[in-house]
C-alpha positions in Angstrom: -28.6 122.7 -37.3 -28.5 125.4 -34.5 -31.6 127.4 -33.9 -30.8 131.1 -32.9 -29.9 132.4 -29.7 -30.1 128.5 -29.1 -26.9 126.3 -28.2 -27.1 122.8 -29.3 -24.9 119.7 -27.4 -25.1 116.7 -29.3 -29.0 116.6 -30.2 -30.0 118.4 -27.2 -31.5 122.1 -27.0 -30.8 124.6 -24.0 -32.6 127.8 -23.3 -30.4 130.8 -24.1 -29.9 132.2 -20.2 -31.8 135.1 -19.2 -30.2 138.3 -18.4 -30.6 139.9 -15.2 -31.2 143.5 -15.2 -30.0 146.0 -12.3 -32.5 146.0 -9.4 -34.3 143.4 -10.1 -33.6 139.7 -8.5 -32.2 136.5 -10.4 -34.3 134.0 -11.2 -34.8 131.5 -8.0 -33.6 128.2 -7.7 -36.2 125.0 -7.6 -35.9 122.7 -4.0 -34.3 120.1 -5.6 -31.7 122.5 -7.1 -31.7 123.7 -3.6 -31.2 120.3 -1.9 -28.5 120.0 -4.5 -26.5 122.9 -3.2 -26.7 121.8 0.1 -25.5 118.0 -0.4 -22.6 119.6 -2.1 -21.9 121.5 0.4 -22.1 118.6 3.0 -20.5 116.1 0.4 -16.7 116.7 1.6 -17.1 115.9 5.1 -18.1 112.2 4.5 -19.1 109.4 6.9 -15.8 110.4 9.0 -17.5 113.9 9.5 -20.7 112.2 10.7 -19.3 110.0 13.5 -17.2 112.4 14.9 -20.8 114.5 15.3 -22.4 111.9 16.6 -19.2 111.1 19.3 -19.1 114.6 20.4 -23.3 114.5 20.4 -23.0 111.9 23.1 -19.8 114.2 25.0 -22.0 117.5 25.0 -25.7 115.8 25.7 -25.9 116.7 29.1 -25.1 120.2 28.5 -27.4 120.5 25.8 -30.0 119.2 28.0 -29.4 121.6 30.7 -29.1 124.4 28.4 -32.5 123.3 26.6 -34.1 122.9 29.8 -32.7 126.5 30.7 -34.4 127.9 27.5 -37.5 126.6 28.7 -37.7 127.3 32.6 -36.2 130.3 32.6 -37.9 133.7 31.2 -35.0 135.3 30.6 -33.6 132.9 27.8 -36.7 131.5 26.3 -35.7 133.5 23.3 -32.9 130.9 22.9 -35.2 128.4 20.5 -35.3 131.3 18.4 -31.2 131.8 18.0 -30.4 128.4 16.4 -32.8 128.1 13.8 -32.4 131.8 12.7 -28.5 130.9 12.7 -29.5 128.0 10.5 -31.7 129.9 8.4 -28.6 133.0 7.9 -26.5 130.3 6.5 -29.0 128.8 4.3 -29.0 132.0 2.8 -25.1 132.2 2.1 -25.5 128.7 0.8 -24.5 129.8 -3.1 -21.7 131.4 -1.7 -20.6 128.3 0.5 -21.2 126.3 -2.4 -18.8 128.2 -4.2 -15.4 128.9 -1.7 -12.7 126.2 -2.6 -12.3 123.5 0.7 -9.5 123.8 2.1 -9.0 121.5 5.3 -6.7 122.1 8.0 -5.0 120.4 11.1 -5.5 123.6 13.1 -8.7 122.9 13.1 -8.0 120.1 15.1 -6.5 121.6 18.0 -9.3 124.1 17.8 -11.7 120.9 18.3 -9.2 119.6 21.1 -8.8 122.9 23.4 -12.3 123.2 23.1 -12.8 120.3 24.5 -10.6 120.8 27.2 -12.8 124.2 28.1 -16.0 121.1 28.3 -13.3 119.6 30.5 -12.9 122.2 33.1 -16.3 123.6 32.7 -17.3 120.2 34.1 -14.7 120.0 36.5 -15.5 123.4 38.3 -19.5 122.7 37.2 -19.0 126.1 35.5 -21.7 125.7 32.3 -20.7 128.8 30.8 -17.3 127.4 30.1 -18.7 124.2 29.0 -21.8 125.6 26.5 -19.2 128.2 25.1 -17.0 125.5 23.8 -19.8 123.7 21.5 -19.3 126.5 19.5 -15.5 126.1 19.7 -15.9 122.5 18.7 -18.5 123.5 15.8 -15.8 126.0 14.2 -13.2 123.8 14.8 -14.7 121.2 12.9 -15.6 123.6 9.9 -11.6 124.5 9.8 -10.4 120.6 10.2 -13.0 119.6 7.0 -13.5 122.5 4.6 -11.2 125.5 5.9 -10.6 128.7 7.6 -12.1 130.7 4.4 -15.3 128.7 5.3 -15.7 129.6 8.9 -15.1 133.4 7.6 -18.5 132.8 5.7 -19.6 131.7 8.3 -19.2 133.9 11.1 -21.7 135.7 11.9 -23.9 133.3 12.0 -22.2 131.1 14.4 -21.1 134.1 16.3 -25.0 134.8 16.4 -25.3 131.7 18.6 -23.6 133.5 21.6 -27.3 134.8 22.2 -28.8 131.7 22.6 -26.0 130.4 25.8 -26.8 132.4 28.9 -24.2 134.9 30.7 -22.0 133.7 33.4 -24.0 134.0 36.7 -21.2 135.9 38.1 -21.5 138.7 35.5 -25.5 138.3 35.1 -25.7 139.3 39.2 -23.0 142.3 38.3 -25.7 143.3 35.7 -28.9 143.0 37.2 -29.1 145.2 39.9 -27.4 147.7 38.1 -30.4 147.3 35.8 -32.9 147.0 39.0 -32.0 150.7 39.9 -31.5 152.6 36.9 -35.3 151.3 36.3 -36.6 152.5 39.6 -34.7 155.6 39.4 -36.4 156.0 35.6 -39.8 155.2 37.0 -39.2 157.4 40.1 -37.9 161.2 37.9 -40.8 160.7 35.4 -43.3 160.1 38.0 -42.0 163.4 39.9 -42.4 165.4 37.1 -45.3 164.1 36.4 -46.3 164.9 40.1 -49.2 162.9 40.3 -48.8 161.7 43.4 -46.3 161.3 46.3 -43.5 158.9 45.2 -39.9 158.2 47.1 -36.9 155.9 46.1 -34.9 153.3 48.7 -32.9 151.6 46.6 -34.8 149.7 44.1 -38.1 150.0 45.7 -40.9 152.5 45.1 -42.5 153.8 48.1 -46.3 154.7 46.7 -49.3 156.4 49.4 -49.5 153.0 51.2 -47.6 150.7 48.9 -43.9 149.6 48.4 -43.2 148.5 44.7 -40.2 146.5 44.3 -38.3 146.4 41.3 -37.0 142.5 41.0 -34.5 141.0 39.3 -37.7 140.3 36.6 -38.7 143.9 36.6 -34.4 144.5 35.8 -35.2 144.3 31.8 -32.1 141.7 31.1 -34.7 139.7 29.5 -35.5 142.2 27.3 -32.1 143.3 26.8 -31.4 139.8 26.0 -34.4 139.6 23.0 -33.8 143.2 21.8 -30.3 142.5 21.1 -30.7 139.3 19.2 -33.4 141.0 17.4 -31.5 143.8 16.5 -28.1 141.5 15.2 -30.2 139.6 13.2 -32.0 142.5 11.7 -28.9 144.5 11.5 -27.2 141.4 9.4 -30.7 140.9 7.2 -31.5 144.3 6.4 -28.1 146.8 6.5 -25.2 145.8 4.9 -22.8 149.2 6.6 -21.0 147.2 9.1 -20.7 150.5 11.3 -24.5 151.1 11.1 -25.0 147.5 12.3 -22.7 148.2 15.4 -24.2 151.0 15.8 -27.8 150.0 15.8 -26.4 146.8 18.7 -25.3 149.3 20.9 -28.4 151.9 20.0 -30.3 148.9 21.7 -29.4 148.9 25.1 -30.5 152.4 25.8 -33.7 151.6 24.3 -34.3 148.4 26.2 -33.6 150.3 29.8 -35.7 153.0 28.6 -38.7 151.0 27.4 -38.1 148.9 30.8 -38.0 152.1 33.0 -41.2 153.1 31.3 -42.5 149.6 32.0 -41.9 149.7 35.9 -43.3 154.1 35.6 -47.2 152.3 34.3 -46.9 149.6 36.7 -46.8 152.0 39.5 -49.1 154.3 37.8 -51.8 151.2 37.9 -50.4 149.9 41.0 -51.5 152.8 43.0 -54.6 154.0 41.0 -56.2 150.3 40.6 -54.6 148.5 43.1 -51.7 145.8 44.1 -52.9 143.2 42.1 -52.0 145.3 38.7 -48.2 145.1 39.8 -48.2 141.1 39.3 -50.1 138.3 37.3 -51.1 138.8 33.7 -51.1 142.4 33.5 -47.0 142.5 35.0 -47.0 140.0 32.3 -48.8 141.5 29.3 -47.2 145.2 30.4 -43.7 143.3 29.2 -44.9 141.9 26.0 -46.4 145.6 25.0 -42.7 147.6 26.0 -40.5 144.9 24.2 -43.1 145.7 20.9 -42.5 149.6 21.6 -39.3 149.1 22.0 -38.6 146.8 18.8 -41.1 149.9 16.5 -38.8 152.6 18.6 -35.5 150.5 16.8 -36.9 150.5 13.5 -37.7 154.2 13.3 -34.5 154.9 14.8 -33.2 152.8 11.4 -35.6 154.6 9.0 -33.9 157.4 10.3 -30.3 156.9 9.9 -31.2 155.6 6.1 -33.3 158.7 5.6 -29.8 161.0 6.9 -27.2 158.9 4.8 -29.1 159.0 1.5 -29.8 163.2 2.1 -26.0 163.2 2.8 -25.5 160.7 -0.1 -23.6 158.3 2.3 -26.1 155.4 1.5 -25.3 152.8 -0.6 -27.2 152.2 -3.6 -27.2 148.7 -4.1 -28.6 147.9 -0.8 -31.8 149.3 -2.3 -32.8 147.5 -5.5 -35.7 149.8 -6.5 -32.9 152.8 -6.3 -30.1 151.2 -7.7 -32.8 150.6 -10.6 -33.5 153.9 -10.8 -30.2 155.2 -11.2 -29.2 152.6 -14.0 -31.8 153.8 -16.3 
């Protein structure tokens, strides 16, 4: 005998499901159901799959070591320890949907694996790492073609495409940035301090010539590190938070201006403390702690500027209502 709203198999009695009302958020999945979804997900590529991971592990650990060691010597990428975990983390949240695309595998993704590796090839060959580091990622999407399919890596993109922040620019095309950067900082630091007109300042290139001090803007002082951060930060944000695609390109390229600004000011204080306290303000921890408190004005100035554009869509009625829950509620009722 069946009880109500009840469905019997055999002997055995299931809970009727629950429905899930507009705005609010379906009921969340236990860790083993989670674990579940994931060894589904990993299930196709089989013991085949797992040595040729380990194969090309052995091919690219020299570049990952170099790259790692990168990360960790050099300022400008430290960020990159962040980039593959979020990446991780973007997937895990796609997992359902993983779970559910059809496999697919294809041979293309083969010769994806195989001119990727002949970019390791050269890249070693000309000791160009750029070429070599870009071509993991090659091999990783390859991979994902050859064992569950093209519609997978489509899933997937962003999130591998995310990775690109954690490989540093060519050095050819980082020196054709940097100075650039250098002088568009001093010549920030240099109009707001003559309007300011606190006290004599001049320009020569990228140094600041204070009342018996020359301030040199460095390749540190350029802001590519922060431009580096402040873009990963605002990709990742832009693919948590919005779901426009056009008001996620647009918030990328908002960044930039907002890093060289936030820089400029950076380099306008230290020469504002450089010449009222004294050389020593211009390096050590206050240089230091100067950078941390501009990448954090800088990161408040991008949300605002977000806050904003969501406040102008939804008075023009260009938002979308399901990207806010509480809304959407609202407007079902």
């Amino acid at each position: 005998m069946a009880l109500a709203g009840t469905k019997t198999t055999g002997t055995a009695l299931t809970q009727p499901e629950e429905e899930v009302l507009p705005g609010s958020k379906p009921p969340s999945k236990s860790f083993s159901e989670n674990l579940l979804t994931v060894w589904q997900t990993l299930k196709p590529f089989g013991w085949q799959g797992l040595l040729l991971i380990g194969v090309l592990g052995l091919l690219y650990w020299s570049v990952l070591k170099l790259l790692v060691w990168q990360w960790y010597y050099d300022p400008d990428y430290s960020h990159g320890f962040i980039v593959p975990v979020l990446s991780a983390y973007l997937i895990w949240r796609r997992r359902d949907k993983l779970a559910a695309i059809p496999r697919r595998p294809s041979p293309w993704g083969m010769v994806i694996v195989l001119g990727s590796l002949g970019l390791l090839f050269l890249g070693s060959l000309g000791a160009e790492l750029s070429l070599a580091r870009i071509s993991i990622l090659g091999v990783i999407c390859g991979l994902i073609v050859y064992f569950a399919g093209p519609a997978i890596l489509r899933a997937m993109a962003f999130p591998l495409a995310f990775l690109l922040f954690a490989i540093p620019i060519p050095v050819v095309i980082y020196n054709e940035v940097v100075f650039p950067l250098q002088l568009i900082a001093s010549r920030f630091a240099t109009k707001v301090l003559e309007m300011l007109n606190l006290f004599p300042i001049m320009r020569e290139g990228n140094v600041l010539v204070l009342p018996g001090l020359h301030l040199e803007v460095v390749e540190a002082c350029s802001g590519i590190r922060s431009l580096m951060s402040l873009l990963a930060l605002a990709a990742g944000y832009g693919y948590l938070v919005e779901r426009s695609i056009p008001v996620r390109c647009f918030l990328i390229v908002a960044m930039v201006p907002l890093a060289i600004i936030s820089n400029g000011t950076r380099v306008m204080i230290t020469a504002l403390m450089a010449n009222y306290i004294g050389p020593q303000a211009a390096e050590g921890f206050m240089h230091e702690f100067s950078g941390w408190v501009i990448f954090v004005v800088a990161t408040v100035l991008f949300l605002l500027l977000h806050s904003l554009i969501t406040m102008i869509r939804k008075k023009l009625g260009w938002y979308d209502q399901n990207q806010d829950p509480a809304l959407a509620a609202k407007v079902a009722q």
